[in-house]
N, C-alpha and C positions, 0 to 999 in steps of 0.2 A: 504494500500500500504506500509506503514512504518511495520510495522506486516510482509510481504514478504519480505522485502531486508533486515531486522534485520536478519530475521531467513536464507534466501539463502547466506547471504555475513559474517554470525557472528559478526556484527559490533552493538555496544551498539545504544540506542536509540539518544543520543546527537547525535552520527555521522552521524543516516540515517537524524536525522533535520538538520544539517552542509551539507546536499548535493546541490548543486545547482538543483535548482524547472527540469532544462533541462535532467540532469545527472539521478537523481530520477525516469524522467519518461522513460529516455532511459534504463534504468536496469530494470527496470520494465517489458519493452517490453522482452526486454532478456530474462528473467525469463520466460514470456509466452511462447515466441516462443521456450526455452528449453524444455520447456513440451508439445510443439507440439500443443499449442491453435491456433485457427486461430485470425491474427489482425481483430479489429472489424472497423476500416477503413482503410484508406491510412497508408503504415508502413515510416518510417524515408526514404526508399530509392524513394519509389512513391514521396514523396512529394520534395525532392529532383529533381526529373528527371522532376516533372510539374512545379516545379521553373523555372528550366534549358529551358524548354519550354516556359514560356510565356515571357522571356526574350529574348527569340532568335525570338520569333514572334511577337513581341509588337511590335507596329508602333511608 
């Protein structure tokens, strides 16, 4: 993963380890979906919108 976002963002190897663990993995996703992978599960907005869900149905 560090290997992808060195090479997609030109940023030295310190900076992709200086990324926040959340940040790393959201640009990562990026990266995929820029080259049209499919996610291999839930992407940042599903998991969002079934947060939003089980918050508004919780008893």
């Amino acid at each position: 993963m560090l290997d992808t976002l060195m090479s997609e963002y030109s940023c030295p190897l310190q900076t992709a380890l200086d990324f926040p663990l959340a940040q790393a993995f959201a640009l990562y996703a990026a990266i995929s979906a820029r080259y049209g992978n499919k996610p291999k599960g839930p992407t940042y907005v599903e998991k969002a919108q079934i947060a939003q869900l089980t918050q508004t149905f919780a008893p």
